[in-house]
SERO-4910 file (N, C-alpha, C, O; in steps of 0.05 Angstrom, whole numbers):
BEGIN
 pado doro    nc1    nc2    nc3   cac1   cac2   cac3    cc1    cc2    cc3    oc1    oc2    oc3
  Unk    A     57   -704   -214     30   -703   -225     32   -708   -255     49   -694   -266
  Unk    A     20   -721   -268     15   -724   -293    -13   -737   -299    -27   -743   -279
  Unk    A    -23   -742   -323    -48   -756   -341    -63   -744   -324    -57   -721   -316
  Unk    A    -91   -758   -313   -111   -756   -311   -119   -744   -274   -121   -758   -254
  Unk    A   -121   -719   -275   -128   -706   -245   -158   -705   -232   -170   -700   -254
  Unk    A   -176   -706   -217   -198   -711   -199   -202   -691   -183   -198   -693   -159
  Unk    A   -211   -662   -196   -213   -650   -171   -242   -660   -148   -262   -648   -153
  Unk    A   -242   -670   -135   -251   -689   -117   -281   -673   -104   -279   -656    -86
  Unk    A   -310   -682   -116   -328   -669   -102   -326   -678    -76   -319   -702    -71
  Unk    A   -333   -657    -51   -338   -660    -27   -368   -661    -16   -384   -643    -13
  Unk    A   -371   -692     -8   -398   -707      4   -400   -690     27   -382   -686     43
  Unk    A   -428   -678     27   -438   -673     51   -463   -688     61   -477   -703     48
  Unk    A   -466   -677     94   -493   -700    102   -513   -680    101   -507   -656    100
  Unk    A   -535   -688    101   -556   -671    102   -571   -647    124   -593   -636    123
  Unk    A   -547   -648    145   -542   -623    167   -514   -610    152   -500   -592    163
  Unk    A   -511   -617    135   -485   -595    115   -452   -598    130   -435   -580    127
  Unk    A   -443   -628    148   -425   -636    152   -417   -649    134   -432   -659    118
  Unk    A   -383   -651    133   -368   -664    122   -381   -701    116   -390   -712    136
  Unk    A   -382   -712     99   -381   -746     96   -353   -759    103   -343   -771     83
  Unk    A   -342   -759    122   -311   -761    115   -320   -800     90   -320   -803     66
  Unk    A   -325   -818    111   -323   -830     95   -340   -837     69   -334   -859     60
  Unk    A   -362   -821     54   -366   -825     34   -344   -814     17   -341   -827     -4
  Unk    A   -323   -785     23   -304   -781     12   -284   -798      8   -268   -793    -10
  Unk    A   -282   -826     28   -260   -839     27   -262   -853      1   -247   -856    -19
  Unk    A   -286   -861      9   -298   -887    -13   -298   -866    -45   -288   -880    -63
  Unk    A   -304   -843    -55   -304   -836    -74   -280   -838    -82   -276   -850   -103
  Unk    A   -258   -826    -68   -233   -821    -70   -222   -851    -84   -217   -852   -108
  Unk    A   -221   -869    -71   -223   -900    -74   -226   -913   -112   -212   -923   -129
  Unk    A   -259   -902   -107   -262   -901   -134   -258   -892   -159   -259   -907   -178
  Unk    A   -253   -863   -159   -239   -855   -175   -211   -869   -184   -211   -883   -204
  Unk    A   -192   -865   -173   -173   -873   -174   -174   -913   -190   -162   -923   -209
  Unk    A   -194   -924   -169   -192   -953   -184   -210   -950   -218   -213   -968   -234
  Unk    A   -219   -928   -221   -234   -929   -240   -215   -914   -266   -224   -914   -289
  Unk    A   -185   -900   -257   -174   -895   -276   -157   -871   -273   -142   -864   -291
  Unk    A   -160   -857   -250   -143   -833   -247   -121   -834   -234   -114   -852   -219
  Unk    A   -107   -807   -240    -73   -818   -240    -70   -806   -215    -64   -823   -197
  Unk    A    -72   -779   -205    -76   -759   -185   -108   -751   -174   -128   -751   -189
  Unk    A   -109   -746   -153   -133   -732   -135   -124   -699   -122   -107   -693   -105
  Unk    A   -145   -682   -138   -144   -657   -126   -167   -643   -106   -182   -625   -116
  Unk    A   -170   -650    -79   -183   -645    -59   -183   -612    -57   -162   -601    -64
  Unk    A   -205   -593    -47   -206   -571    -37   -193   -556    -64   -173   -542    -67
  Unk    A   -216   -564    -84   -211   -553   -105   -238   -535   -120   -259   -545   -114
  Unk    A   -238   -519   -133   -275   -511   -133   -301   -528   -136   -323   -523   -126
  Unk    A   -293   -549   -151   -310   -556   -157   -319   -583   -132   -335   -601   -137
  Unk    A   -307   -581   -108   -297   -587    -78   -308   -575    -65   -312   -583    -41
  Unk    A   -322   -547    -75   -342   -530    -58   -318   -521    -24   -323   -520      0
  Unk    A   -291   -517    -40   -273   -503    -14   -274   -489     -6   -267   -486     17
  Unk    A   -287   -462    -27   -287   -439    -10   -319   -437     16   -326   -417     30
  Unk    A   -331   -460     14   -350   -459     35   -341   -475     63   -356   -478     83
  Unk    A   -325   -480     60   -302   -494     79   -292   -488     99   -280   -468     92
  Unk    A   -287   -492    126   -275   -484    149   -244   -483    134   -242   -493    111
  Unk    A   -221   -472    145   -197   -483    149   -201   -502    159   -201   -520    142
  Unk    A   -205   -510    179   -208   -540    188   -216   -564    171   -203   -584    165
  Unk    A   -232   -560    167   -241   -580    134   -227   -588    125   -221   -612    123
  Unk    A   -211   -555    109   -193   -561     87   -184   -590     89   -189   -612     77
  Unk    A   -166   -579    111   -140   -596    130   -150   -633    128   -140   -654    121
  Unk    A   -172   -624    139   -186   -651    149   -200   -672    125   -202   -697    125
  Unk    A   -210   -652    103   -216   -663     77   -190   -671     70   -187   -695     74
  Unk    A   -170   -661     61   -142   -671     55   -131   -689     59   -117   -701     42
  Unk    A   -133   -697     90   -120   -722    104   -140   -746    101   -135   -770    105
  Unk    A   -164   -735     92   -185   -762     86   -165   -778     60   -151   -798     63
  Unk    A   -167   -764     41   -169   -756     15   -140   -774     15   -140   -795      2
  Unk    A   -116   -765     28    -88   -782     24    -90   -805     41    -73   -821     33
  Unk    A   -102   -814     63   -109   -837     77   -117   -851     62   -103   -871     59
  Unk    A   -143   -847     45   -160   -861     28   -150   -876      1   -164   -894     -9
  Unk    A   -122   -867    -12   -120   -877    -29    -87   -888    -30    -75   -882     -9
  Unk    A    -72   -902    -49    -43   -917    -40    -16   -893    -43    -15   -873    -57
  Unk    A      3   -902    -28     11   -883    -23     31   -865    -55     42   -843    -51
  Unk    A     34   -880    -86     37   -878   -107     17   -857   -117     22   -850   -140
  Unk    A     -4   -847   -106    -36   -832   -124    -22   -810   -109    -18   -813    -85
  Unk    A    -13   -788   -122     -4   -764   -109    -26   -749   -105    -44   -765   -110
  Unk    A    -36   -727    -99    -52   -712    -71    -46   -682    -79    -28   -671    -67
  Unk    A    -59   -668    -98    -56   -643    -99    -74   -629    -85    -98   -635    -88
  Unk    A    -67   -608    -68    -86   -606    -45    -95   -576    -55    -76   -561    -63
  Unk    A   -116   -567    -55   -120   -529    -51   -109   -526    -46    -92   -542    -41
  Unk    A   -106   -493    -39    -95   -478    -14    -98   -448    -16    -91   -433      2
  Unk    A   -108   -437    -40   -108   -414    -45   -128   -412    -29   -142   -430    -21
  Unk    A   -128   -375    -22   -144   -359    -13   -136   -329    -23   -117   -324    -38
  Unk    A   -155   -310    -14   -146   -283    -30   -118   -275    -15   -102   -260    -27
  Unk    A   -112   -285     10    -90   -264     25    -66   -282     24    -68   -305     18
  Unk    A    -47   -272     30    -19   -289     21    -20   -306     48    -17   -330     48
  Unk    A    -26   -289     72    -23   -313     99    -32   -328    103    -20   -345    116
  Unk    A    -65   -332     91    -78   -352     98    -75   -375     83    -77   -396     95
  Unk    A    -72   -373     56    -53   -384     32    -33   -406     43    -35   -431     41
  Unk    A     -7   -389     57      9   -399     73      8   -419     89     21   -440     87
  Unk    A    -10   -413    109    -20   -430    130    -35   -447    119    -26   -469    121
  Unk    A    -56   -447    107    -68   -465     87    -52   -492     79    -56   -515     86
  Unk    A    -36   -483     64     -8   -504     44      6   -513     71      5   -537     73
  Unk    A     14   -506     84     31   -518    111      3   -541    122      8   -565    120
  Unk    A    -13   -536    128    -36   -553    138    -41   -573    118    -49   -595    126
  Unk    A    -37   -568     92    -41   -591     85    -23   -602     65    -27   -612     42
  Unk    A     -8   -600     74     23   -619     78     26   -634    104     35   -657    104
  Unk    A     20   -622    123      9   -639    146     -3   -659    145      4   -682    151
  Unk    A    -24   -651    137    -43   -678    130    -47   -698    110    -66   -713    107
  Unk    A    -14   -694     89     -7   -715     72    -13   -712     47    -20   -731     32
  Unk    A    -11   -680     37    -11   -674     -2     17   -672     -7     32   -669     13
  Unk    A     27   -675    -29     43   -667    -40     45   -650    -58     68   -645    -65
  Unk    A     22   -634    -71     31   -604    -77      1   -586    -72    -21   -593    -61
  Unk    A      6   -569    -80    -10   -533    -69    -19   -522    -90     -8   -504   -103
  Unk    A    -45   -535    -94    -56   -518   -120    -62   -496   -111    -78   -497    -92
  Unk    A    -52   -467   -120    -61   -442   -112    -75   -426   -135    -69   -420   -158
  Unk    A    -96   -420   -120   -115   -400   -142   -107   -381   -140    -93   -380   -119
  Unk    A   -108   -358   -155   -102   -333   -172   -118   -318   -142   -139   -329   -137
  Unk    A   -113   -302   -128   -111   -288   -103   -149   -265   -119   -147   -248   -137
  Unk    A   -174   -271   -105   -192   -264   -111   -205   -243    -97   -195   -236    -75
  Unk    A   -229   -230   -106   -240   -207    -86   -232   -176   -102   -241   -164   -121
  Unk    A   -212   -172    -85   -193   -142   -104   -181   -148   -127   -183   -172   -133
  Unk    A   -168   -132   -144   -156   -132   -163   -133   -127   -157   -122   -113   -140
  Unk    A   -123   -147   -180    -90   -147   -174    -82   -154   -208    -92   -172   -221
  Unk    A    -60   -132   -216    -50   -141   -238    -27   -160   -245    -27   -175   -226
  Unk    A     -9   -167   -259     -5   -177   -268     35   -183   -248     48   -204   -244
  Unk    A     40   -163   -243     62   -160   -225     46   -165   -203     55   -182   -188
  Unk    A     27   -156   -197     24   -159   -173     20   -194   -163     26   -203   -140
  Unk    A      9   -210   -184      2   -241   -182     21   -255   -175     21   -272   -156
  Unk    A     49   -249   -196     75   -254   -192     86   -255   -169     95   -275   -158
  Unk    A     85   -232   -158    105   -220   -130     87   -243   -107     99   -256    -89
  Unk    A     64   -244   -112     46   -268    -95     58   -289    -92     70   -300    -73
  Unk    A     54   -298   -120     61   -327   -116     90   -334   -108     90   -352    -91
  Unk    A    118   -322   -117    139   -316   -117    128   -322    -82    135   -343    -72
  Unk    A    110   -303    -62    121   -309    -37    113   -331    -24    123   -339     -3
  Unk    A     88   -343    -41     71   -362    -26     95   -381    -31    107   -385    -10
  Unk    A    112   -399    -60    122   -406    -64    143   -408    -53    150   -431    -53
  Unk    A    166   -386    -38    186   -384    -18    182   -399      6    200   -413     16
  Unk    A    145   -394     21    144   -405     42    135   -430     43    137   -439     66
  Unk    A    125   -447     25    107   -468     20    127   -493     16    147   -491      3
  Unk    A    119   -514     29    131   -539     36    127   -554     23    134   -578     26
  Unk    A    115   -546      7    101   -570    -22    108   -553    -51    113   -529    -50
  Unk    A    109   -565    -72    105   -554    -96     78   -538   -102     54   -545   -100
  Unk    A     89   -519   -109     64   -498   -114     51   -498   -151     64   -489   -169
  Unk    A     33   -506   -154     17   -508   -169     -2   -480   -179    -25   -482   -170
  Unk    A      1   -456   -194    -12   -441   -199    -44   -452   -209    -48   -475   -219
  Unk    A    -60   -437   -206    -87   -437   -207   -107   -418   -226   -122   -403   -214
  Unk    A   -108   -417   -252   -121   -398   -265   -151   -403   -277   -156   -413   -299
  Unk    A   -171   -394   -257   -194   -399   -265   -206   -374   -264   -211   -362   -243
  Unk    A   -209   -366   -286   -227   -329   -297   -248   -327   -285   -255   -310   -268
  Unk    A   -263   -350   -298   -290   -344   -291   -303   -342   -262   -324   -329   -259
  Unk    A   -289   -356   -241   -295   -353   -217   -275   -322   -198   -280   -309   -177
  Unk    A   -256   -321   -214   -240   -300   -201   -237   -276   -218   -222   -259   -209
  Unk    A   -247   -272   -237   -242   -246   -263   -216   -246   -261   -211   -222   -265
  Unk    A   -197   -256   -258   -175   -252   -282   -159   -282   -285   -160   -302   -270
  Unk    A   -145   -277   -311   -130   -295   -321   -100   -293   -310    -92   -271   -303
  Unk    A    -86   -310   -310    -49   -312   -307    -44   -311   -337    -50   -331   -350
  Unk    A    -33   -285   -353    -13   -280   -370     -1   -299   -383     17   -307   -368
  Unk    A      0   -314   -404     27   -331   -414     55   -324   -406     70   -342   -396
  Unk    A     64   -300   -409     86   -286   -407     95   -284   -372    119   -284   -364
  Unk    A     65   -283   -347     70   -280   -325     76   -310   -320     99   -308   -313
  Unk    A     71   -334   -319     71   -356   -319     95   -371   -332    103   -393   -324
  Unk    A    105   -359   -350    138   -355   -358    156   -347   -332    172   -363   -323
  Unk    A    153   -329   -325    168   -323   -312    166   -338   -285    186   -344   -272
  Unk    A    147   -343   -278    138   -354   -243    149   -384   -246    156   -397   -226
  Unk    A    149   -396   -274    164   -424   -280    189   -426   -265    193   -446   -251
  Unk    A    210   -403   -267    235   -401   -275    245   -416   -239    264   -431   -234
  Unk    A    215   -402   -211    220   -412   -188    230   -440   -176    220   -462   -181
  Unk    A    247   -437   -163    241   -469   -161    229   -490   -160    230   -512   -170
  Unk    A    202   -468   -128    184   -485   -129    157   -481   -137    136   -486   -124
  Unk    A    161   -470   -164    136   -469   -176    132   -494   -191    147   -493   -210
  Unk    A    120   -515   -191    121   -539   -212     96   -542   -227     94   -566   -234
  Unk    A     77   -529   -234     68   -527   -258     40   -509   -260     43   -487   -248
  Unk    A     18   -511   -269     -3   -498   -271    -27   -515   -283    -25   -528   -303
  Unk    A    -56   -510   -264    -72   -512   -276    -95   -489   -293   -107   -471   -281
  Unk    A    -96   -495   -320   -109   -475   -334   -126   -484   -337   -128   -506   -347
  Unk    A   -159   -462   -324   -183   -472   -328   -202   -445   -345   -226   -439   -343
  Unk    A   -180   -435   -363   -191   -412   -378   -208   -423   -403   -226   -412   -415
  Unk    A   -200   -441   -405   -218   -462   -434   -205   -441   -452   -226   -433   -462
  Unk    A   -189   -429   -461   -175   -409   -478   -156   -432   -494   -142   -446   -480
  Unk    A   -156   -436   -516   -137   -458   -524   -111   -449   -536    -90   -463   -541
  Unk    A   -118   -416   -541    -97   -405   -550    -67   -392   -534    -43   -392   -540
  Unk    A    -86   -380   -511    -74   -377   -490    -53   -399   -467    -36   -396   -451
  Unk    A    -72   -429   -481    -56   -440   -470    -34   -451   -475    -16   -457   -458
  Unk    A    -34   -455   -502    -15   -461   -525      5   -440   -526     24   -444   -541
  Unk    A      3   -414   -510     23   -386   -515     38   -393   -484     61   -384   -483
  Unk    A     29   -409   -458     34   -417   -435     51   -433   -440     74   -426   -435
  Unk    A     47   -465   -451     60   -480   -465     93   -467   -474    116   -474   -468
  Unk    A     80   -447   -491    119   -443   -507    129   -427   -486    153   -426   -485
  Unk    A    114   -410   -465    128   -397   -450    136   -419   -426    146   -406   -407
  Unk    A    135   -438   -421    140   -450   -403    160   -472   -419    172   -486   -403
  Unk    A    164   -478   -442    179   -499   -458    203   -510   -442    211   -533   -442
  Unk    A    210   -492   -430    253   -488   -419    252   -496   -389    273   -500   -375
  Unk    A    219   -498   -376    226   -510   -352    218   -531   -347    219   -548   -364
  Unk    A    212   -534   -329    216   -576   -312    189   -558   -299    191   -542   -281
  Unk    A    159   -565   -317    133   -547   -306    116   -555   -313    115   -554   -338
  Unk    A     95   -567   -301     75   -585   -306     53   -569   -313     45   -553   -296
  Unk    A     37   -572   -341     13   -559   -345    -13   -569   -353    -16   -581   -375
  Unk    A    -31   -565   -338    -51   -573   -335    -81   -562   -345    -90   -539   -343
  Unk    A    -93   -583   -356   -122   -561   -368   -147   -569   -348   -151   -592   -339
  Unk    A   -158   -552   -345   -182   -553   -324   -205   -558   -342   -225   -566   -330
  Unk    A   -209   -555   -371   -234   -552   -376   -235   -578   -401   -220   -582   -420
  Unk    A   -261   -595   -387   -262   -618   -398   -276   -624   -435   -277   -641   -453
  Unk    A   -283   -600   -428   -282   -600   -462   -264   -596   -485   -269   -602   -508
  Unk    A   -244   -584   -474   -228   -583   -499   -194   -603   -477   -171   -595   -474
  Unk    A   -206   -624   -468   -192   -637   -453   -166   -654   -490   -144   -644   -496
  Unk    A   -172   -664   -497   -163   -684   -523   -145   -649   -544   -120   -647   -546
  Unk    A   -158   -635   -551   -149   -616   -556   -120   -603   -539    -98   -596   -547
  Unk    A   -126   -603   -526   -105   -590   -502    -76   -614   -503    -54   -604   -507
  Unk    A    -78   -637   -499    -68   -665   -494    -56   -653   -521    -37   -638   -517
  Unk    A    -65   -657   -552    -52   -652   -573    -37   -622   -571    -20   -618   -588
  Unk    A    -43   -603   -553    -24   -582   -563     -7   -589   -543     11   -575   -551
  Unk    A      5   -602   -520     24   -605   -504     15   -601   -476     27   -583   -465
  Unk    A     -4   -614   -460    -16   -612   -438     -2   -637   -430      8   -655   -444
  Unk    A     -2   -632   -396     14   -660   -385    -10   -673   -378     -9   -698   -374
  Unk    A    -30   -663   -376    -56   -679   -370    -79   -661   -381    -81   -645   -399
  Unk    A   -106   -675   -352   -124   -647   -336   -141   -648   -317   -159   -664   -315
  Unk    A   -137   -634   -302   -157   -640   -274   -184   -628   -291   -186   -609   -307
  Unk    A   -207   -650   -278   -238   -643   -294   -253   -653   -280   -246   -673   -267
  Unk    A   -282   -639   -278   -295   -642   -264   -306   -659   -272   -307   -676   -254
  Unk    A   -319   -667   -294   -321   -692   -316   -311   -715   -305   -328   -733   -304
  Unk    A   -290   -721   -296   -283   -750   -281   -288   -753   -252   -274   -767   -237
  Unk    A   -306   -743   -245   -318   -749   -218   -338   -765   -230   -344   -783   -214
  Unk    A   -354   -768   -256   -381   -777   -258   -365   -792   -278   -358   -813   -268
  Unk    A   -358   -789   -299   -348   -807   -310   -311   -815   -314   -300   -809   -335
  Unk    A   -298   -825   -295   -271   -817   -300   -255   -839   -327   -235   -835   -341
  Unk    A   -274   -862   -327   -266   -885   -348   -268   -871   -374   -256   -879   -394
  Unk    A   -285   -851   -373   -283   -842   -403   -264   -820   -403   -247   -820   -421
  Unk    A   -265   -802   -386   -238   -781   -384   -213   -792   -388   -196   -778   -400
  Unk    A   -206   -819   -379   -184   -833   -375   -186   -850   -405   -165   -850   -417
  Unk    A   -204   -862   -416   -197   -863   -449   -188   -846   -470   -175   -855   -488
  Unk    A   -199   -815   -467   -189   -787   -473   -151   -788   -470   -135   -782   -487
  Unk    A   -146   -799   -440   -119   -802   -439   -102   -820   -456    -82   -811   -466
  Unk    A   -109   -841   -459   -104   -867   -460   -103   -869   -493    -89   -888   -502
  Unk    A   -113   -854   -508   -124   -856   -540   -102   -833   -541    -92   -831   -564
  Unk    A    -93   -818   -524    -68   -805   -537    -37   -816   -539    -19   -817   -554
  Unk    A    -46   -823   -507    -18   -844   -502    -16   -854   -524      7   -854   -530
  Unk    A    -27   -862   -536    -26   -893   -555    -31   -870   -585    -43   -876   -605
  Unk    A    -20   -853   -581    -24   -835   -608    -41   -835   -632    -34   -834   -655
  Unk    A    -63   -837   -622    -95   -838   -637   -106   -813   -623   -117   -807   -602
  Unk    A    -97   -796   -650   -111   -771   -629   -138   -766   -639   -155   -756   -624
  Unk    A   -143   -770   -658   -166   -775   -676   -191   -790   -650   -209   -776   -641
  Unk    A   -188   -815   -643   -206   -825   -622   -199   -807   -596   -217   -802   -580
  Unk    A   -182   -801   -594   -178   -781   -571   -203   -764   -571   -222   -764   -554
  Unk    A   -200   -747   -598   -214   -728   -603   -252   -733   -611   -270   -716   -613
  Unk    A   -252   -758   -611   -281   -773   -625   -301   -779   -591   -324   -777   -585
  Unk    A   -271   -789   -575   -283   -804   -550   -296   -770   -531   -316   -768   -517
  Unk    A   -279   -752   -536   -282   -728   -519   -307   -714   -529   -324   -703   -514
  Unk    A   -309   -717   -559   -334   -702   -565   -363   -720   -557   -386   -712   -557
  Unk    A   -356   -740   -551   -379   -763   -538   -387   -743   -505   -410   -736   -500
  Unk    A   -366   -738   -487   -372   -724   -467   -383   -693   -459   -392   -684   -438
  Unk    A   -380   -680   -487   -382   -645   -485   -408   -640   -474   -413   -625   -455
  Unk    A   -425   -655   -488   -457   -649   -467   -462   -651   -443   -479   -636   -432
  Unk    A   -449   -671   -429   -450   -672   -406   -429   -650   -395   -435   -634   -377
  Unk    A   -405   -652   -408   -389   -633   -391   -396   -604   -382   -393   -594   -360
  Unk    A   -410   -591   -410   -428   -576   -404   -448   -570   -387   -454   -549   -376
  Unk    A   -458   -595   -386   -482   -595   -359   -465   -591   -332   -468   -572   -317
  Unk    A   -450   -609   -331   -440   -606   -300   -419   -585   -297   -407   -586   -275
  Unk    A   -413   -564   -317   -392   -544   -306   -417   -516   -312   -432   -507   -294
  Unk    A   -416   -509   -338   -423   -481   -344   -453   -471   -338   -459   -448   -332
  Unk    A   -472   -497   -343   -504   -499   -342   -507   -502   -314   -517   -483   -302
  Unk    A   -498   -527   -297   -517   -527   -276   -496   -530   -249   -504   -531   -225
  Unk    A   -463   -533   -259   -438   -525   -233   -441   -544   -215   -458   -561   -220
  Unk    A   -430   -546   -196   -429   -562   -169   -455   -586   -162   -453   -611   -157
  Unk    A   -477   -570   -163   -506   -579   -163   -508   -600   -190   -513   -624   -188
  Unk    A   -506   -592   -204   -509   -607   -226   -489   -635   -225   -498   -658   -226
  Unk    A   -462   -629   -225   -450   -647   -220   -446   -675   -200   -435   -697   -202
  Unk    A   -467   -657   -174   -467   -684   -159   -488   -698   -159   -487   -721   -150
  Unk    A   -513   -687   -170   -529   -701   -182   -532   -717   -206   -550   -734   -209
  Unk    A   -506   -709   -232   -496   -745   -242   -487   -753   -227   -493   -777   -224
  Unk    A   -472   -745   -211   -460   -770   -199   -482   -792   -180   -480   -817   -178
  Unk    A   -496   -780   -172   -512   -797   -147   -532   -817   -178   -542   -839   -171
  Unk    A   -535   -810   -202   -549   -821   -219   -539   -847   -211   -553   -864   -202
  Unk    A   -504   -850   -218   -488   -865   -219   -486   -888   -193   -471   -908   -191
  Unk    A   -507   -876   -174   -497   -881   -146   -472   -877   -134   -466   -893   -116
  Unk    A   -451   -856   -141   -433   -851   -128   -438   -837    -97   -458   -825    -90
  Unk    A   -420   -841    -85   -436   -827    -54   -420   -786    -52   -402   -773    -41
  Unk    A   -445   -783    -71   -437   -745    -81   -443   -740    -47   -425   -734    -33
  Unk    A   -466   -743    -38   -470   -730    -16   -498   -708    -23   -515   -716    -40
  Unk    A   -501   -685    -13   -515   -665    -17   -496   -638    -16   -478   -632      0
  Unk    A   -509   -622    -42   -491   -591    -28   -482   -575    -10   -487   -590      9
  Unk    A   -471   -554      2   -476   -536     20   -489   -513      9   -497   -509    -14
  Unk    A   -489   -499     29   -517   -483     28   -489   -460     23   -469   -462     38
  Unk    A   -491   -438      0   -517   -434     -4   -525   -443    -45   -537   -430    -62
  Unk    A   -512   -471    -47   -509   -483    -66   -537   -493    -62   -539   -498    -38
  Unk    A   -560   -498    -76   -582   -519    -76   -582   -532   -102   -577   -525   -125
  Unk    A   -593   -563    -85   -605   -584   -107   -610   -580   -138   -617   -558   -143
  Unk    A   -607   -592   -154   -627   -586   -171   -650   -597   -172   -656   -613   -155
  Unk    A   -669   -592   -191   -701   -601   -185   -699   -637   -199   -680   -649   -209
  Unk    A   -720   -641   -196   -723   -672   -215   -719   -679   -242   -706   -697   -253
  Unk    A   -733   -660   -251   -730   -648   -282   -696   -657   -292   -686   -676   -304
  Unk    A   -686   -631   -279   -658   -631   -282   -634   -654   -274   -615   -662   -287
  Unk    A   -643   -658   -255   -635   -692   -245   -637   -717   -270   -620   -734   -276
  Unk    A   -654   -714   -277   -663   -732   -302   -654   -733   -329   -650   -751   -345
  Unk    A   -651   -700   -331   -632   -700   -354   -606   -705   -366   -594   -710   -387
  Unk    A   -606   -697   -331   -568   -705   -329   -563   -733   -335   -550   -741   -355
  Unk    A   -576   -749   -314   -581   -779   -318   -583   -784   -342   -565   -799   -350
  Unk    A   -598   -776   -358   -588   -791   -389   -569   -779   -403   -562   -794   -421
  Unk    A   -556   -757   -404   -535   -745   -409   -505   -769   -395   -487   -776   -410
  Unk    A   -506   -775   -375   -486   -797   -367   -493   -818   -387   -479   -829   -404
  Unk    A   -515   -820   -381   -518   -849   -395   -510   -854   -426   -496   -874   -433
  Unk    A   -519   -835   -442   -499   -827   -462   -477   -822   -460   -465   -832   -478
  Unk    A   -465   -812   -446   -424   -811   -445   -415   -837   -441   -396   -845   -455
  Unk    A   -430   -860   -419   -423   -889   -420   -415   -899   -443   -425   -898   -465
  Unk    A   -391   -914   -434   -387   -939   -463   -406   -961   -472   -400   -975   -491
***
């Protein structure tokens, strides 16, 4: 996994089934439009409204759909270590190559206790395990110092951080310096920021609606202009805004459908946004366009 990640909205029909193939075709697009990796059954994937079956079945869309070089980071977290388990085995089945695992949600669990988790999900898991730290949906964060240590696994191979914490991530960074550990930023606003403190990429919800500009964010670093890095990203913050913290899932697939991408409709108990809101978004894209 490296540069530019897709965690992949999931099209539904308007009886609240899967689209398999409008997912194909998104999947498709993304990727020809600039992304390096696709992360299916990811939140902003609407997974946790998901059968297991889905998962599985979203997954195998998702690596069917695109060449066999676009690696396939698949979900798999859940709060319990077994289902976790079985999860990541299923979808390695159905053709990912690693296991993004979220931070184990619901109860509380400190900081040893996250460890001793992952440590087992990672023992049993057939894929590279990918830690998962998103606060705001789970109340807690992964430690710099715990994330140090869970590196050291074999098959831990890296992390996505969606704490938008820049400091914290930059303390992840030096704690992770000494391994072979891929780190990742989830939050598309301080996407160019992150890239300059030592990010290997970032999965963003932002490149479902626009990924050509997420992927110039990339591209202006490669080419060590971090300055336009940093010019092109502040072009996106309003929208990014819109589609993560203001209006979430809903919001997001309504730029996208601006765009005519095939978003699909939400699941329930996610609703629409109104027209109003629809509209705003729409020119909010339209502004992030080149």
């Amino acid at each position: 996994m490296h540069g530019l990640g897709v965690p992949l909205a999931t099209p539904f029909e308007d009886d609240g089934a899967v689209d398999h193939a409008a997912l194909a075709d998104l999947a498709a697009w993304v990727v020809e439009a600039g992304a390096d990796f696709l992360v299916p059954c990811g939140s902003n994937s609407e997974a946790e409204l998901l059968t297991a079956a889905e998962r599985a079945a979203v997954v195998e869309t998702v690596a069917d759909a695109v060449p066999g070089d676009v690696p396939v980071l698949a979900g798999t977290g859940s709060p319990g270590l077994r289902e976790t388990v079985e999860a990541t085995r299923a979808a390695a089945d159905a053709g990912a190559d690693g296991a993004l695992v979220v931070t184990p949600f619901y109860y509380d669990h400190d900081q040893d206790g996250l460890a001793a988790y992952y440590r087992a999900v990672a023992d049993a898991s057939p894929l590279p395990v990918y830690l998962y730290s998103v606060p705001k949906y789970t109340g807690v964060a992964l430690e710099p110092e715990t994330v140090g240590a869970l590196a050291a696994h074999g098959n831990v191979a890296g992390m996505k951080d969606s704490s938008g914490d820049l400091a914290a991530f930059q303390r992840t960074r030096t704690a992770t310096a000494d391994a072979d550990f891929e780190l990742f930023v989830g939050s598309g606003g301080v996407f160019a920021a992150a890239l300059d403190a030592g990010a290997d990429g970032g999965v963003l919800a932002l490149a479902n609606v626009v990924p050509e500009r997420a992927g110039e964010i990339r591209d202006r670093h490669v080419a060590g202009d971090d300055a336009a890095a940093r010019e092109c990203n502040r072009r996106v913050l309003e929208l990014n805004t819109a589609v993560t913290a203001t209006h979430g899932v809903p919001g997001l697939k309504a730029a996208m459908r601006s765009r005519g991408l095939p978003a699909g409709t939400v699941r329930s108990p996610h609703r629409p946004v109104d027209e109003e809101t629809a509209a705003d978004l729409a020119a909010l894209v339209e502004d992030a366009l080149p």
